[in-house]
DSSP file (Angstrom, degrees, kcal/mol; ACC not computed):
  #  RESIDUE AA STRUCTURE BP1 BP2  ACC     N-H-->O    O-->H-N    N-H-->O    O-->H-N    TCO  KAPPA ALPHA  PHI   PSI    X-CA   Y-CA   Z-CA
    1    1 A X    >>        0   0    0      0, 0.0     4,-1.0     0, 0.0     3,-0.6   0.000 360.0 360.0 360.0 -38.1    0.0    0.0    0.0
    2    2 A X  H >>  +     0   0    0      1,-0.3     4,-2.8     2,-0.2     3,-1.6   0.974 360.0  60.0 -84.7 -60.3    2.6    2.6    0.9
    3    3 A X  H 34 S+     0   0    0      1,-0.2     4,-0.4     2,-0.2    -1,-0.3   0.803 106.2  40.6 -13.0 -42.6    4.2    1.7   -2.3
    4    4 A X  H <> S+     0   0    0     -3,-0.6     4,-2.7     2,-0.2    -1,-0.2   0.823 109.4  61.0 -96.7 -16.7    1.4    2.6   -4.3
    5    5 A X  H <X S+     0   0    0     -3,-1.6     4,-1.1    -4,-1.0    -2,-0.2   0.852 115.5  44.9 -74.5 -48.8    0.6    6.2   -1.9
    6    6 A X  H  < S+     0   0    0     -4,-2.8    -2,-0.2     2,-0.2    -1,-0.2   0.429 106.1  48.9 -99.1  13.0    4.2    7.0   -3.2
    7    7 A X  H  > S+     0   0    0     -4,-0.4     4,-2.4    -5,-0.3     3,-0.3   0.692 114.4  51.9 -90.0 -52.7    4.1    6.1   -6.8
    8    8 A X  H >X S+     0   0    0     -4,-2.7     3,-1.3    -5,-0.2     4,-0.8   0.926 113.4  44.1 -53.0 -84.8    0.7    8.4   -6.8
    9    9 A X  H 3< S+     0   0    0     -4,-1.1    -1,-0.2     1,-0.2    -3,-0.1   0.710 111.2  53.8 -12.6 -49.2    2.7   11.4   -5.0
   10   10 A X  H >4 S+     0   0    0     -3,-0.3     3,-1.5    -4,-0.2    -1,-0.2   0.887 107.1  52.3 -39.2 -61.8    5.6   10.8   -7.4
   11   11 A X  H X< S+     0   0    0     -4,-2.4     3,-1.5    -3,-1.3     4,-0.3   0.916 109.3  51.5 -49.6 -64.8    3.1   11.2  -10.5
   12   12 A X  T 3< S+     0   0    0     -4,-0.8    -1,-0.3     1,-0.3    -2,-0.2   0.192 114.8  34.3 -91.2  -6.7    1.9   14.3   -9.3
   13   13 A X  T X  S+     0   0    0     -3,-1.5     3,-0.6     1,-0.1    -1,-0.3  -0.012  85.1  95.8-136.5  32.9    5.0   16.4   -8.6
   14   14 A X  T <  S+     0   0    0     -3,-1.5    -2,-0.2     1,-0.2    -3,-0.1   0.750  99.8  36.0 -72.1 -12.2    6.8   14.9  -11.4
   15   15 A X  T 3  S+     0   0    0     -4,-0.3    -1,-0.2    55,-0.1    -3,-0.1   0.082  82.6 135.8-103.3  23.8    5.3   18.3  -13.0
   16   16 A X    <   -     0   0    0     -3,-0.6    55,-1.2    54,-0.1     2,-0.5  -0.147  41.2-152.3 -68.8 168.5    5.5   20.6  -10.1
   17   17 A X  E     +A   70   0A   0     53,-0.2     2,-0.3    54,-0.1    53,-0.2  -0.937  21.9 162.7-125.3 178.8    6.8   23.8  -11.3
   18   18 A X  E     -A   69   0A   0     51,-0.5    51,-1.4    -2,-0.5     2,-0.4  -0.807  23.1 -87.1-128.7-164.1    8.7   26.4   -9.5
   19   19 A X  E     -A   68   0A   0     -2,-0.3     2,-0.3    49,-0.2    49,-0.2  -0.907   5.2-139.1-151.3 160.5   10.9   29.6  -10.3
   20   20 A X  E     -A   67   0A   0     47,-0.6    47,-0.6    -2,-0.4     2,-0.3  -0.943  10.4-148.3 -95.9  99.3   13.5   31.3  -11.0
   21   21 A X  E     +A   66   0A   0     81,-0.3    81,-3.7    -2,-0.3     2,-0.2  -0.315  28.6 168.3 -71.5  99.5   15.0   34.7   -9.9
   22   22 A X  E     -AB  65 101A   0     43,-3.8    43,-2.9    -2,-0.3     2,-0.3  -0.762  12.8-168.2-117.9-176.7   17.1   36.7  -12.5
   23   23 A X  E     -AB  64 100A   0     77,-2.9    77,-1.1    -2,-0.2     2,-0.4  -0.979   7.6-174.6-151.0 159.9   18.4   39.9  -12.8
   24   24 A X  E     -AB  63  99A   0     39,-0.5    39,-4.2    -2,-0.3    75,-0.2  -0.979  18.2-138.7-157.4 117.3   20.0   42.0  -15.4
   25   25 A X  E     -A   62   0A   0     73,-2.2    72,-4.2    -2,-0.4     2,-0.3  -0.161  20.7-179.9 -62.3 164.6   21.6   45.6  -15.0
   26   26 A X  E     -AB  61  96A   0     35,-1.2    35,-1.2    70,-0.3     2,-0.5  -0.997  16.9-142.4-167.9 155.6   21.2   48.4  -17.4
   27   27 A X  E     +AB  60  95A   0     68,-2.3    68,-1.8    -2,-0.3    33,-0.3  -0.914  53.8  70.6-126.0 168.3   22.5   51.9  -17.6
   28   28 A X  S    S-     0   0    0     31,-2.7     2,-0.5    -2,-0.5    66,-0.1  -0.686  77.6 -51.0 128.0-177.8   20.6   54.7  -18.9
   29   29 A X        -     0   0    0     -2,-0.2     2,-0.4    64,-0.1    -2,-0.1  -0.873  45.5-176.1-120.4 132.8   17.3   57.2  -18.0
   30   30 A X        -     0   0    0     -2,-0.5    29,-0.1    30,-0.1    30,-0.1  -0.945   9.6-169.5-125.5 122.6   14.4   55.9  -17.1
   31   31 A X        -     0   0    0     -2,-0.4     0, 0.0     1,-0.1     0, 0.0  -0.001  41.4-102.2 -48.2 167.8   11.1   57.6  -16.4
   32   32 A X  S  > S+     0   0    0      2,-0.1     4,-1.3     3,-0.1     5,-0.1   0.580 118.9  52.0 -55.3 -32.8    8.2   56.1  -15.0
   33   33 A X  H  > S+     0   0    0      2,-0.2     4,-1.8     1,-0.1     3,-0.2   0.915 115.7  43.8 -73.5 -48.3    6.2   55.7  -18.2
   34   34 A X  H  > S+     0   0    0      1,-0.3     4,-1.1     2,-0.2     5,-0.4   0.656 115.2  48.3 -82.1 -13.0    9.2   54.0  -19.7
   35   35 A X  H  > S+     0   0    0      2,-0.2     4,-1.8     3,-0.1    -1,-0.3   0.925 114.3  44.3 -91.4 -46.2    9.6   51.9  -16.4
   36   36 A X  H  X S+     0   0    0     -4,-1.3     4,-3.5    -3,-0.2    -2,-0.2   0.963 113.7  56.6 -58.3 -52.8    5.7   50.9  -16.3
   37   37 A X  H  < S+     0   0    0     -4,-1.8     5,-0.3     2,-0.2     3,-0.3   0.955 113.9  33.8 -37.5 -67.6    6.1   50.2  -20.5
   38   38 A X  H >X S+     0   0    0     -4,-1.1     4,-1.8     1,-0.3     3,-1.7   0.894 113.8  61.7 -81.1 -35.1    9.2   47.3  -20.3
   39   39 A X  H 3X S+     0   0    0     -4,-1.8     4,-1.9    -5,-0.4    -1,-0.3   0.977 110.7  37.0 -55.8 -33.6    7.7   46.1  -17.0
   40   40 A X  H 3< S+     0   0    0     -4,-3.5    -1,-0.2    -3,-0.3    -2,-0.2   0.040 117.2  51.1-100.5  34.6    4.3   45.2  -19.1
   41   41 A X  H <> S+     0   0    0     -3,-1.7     4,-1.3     6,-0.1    -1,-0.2   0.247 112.3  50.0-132.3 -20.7    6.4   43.9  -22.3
   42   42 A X  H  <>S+     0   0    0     -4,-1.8     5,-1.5    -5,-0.3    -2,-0.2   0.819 103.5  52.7 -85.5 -29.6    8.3   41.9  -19.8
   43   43 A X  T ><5S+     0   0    0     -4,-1.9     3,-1.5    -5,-0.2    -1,-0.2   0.679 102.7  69.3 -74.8 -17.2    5.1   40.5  -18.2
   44   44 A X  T 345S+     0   0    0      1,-0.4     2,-0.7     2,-0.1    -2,-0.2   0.965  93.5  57.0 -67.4 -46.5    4.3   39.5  -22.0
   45   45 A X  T 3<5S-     0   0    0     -4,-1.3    -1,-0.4     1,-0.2    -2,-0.1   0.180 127.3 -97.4 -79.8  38.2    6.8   37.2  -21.9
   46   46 A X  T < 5S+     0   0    0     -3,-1.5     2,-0.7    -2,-0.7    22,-0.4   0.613  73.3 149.5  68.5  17.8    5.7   35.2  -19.2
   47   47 A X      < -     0   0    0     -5,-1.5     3,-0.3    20,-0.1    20,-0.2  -0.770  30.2-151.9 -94.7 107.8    7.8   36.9  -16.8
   48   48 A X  E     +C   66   0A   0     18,-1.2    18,-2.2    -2,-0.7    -3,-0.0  -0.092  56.1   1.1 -72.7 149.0    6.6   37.2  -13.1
   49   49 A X  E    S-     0   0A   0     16,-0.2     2,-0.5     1,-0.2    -1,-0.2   0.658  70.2-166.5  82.0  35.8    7.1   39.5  -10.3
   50   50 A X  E     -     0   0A   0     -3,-0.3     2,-0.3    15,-0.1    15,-0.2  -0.849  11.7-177.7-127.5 132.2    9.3   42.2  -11.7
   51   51 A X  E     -C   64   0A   0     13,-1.0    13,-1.2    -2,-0.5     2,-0.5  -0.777  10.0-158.6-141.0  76.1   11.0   44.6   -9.6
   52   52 A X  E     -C   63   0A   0     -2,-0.3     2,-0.7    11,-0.1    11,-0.2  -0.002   3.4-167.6 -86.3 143.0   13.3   47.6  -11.0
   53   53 A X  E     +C   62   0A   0      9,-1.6     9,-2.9    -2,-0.5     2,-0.2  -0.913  23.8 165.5-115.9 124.8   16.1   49.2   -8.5
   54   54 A X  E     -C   61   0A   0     -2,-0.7     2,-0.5     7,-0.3     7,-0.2  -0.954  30.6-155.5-162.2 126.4   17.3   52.3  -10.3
   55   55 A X  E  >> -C   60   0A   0      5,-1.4     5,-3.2    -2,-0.2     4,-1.8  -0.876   4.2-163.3-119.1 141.0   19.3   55.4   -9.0
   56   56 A X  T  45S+     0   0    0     -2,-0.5    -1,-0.1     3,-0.2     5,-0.0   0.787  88.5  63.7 -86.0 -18.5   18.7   58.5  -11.1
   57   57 A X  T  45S+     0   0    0      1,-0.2    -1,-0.2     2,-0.1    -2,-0.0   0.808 115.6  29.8 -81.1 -25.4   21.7   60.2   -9.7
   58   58 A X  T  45S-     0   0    0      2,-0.2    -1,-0.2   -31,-0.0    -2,-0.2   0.943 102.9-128.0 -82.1 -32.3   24.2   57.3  -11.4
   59   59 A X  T  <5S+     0   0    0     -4,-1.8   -31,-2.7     1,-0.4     2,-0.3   0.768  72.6  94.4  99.2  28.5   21.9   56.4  -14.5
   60   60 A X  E   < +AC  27  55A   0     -5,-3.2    -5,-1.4   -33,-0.3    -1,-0.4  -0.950  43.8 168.9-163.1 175.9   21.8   52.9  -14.0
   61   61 A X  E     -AC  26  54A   0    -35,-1.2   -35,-1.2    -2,-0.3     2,-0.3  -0.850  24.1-110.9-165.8-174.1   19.7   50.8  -12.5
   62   62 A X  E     -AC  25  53A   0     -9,-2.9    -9,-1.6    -2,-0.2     2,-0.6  -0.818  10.7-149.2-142.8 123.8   18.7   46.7  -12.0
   63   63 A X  E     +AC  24  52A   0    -39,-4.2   -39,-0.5    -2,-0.3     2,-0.5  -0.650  16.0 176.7 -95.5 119.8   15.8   44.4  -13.0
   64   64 A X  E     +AC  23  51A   0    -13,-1.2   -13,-1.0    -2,-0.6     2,-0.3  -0.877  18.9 146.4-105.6 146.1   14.9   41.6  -10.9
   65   65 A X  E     -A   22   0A   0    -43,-2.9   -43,-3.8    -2,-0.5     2,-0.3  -0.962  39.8 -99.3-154.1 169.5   12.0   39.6  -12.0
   66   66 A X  E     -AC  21  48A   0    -18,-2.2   -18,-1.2    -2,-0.3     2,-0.3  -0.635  17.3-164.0 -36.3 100.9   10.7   36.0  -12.0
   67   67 A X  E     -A   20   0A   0    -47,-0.6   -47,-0.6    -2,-0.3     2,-0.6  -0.906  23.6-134.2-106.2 165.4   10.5   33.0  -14.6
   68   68 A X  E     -A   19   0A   0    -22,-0.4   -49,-0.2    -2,-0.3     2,-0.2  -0.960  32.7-175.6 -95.5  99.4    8.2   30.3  -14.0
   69   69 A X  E     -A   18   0A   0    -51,-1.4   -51,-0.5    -2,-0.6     2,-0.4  -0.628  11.8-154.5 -96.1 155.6   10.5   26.8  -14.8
   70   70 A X  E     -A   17   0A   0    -53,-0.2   -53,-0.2    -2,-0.2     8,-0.1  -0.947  22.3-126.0-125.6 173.7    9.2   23.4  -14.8
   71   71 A X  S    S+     0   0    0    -55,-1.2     2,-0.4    -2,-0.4   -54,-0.1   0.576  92.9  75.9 -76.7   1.7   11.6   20.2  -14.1
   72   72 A X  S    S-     0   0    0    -56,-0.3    -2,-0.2     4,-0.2   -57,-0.0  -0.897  75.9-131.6-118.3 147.0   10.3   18.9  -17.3
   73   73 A X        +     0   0    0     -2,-0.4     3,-0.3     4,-0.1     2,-0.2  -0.254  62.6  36.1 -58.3 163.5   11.1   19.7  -21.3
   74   74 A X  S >  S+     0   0    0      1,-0.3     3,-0.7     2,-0.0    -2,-0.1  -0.443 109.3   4.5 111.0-137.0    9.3   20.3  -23.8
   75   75 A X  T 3  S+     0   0    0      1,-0.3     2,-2.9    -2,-0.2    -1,-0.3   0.813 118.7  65.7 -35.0 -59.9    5.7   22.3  -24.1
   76   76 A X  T 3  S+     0   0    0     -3,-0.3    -1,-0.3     2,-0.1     2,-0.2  -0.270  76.9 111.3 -65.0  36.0    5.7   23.2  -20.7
   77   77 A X  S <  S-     0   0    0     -2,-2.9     2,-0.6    -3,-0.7    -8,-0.1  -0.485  72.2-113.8-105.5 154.6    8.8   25.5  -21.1
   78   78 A X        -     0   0    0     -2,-0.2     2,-2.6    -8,-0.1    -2,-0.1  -0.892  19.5-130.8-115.5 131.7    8.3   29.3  -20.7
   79   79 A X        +     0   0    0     -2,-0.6     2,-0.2     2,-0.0    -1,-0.0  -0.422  66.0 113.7 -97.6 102.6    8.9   31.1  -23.7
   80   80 A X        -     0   0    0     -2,-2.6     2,-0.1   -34,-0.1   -34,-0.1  -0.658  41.6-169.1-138.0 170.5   11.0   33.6  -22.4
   81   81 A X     >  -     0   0    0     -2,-0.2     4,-1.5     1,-0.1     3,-0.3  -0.724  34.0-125.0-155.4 156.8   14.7   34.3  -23.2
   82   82 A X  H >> S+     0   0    0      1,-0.2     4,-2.5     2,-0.2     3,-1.2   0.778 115.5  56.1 -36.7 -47.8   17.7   36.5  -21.8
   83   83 A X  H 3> S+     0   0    0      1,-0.3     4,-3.2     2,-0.2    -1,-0.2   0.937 102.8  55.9 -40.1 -67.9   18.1   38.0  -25.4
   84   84 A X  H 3> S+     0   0    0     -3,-0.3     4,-4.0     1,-0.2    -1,-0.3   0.866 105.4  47.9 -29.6 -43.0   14.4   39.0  -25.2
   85   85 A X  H <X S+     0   0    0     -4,-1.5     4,-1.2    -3,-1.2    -1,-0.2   0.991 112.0  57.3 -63.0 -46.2   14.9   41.1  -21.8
   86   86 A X  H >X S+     0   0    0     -4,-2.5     4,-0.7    -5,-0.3     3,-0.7   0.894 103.2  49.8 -44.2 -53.8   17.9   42.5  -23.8
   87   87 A X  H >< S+     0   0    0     -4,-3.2     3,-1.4     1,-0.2    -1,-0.2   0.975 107.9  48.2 -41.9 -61.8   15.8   43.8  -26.7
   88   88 A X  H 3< S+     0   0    0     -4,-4.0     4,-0.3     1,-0.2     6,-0.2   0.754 110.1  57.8 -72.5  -5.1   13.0   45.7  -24.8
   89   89 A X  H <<>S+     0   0    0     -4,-1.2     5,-0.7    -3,-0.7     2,-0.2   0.673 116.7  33.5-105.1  14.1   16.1   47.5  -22.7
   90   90 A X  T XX5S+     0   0    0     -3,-1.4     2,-2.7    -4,-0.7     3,-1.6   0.511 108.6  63.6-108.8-120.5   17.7   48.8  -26.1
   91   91 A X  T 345S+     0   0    0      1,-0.3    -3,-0.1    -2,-0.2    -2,-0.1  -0.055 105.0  52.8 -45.6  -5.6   14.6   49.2  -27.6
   92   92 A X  T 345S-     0   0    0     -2,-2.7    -1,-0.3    -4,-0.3    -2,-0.2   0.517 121.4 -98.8 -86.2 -28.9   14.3   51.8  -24.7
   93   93 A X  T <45S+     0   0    0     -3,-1.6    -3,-0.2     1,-0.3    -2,-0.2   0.343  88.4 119.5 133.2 -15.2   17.0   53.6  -25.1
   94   94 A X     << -     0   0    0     -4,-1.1     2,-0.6    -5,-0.7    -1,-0.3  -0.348  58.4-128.6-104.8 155.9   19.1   51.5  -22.0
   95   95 A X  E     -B   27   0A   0    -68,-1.8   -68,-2.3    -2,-0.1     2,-0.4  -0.829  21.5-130.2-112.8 150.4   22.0   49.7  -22.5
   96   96 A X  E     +B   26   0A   0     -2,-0.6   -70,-0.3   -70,-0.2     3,-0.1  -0.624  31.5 173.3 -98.2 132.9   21.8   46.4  -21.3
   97   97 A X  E     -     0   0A   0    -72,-4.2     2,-0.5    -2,-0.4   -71,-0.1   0.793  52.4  -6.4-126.2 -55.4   24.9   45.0  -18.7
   98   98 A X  E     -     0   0A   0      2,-0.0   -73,-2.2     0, 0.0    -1,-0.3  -0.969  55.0-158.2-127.9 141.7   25.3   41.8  -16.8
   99   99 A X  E     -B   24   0A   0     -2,-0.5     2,-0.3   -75,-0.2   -75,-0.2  -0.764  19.6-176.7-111.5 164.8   22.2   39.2  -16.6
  100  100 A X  E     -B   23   0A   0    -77,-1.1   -77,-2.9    -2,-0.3     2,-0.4  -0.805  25.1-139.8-158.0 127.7   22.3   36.6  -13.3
  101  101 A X  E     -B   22   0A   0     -2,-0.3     2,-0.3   -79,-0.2   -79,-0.2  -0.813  33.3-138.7 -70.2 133.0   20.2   33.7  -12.1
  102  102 A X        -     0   0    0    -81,-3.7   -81,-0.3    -2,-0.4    -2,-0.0  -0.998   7.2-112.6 -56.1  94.7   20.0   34.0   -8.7
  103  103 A X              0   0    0     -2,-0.3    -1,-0.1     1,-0.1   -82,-0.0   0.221 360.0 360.0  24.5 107.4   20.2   31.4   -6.0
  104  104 A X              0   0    0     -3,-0.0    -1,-0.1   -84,-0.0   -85,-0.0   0.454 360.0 360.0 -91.1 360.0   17.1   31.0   -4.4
C-alpha cells in the first residue's frame, strides 16, 4: 500500500513547477512611463514579479524579476529568453549589462 501512496505522489509532482530569480543591469534614464512600459512587455513574456532598482543620480539601475521553470522539457517550457529582456532594454534607449540567475 505505501508503495502505491508513493508512486501516486511521485506522478503528481513529477510536474511541479517552480521559479527562478534573474536579474540583469542596465544603464541609462528611465522615467516612470518607460519603467511601467518594459515592466508590461516583460510580463508578455511570461515573466513574473518584476522589480526595477534604479538610482537616477548614477543612471543605471537593475531588473529583478521572476520566470516560471518546470523540471520537465518540452511544451511546458516558458517562452521567455535573456536575449528577449535585452531587446526591450535597447529598444528603450538602456544599455543592457550583466544578466544573473539568482540562488534561491
Amino acid at each position: 500500500m505505501y508503495r502505491y501512496v508513493l508512486i501516486v505522489l511521485l506522478s503528481f509532482t513529477a510536474g511541479t513547477m517552480y521559479a527562478q530569480t534573474h536579474s540583469y543591469t542596465f544603464h541609462g534614464a528611465l522615467n516612470p512611463e518607460k519603467q511601467k512600459t518594459i515592466q508590461r512587455e516583460l510580463l508578455d513574456l511570461k515573466i513574473q514579479q518584476v522589480t526595477f532598482h534604479y538610482k537616477s543620480e548614477m543612471s543605471a539601475g537593475q531588473i529583478l524579476f521572476t520566470v516560471p521553470e518546470t523540471n520537465q522539457t518540452g511544451e511546458n517550457e516558458p517562452n521567455w529568453s535573456p536575449v528577449d529582456v535585452k531587446k526591450i532594454l535597447i529598444s528603450y534607449g538602456l544599455e543592457p549589462g550583466e544578466f544573473n540567475s539568482l540562488k534561491e
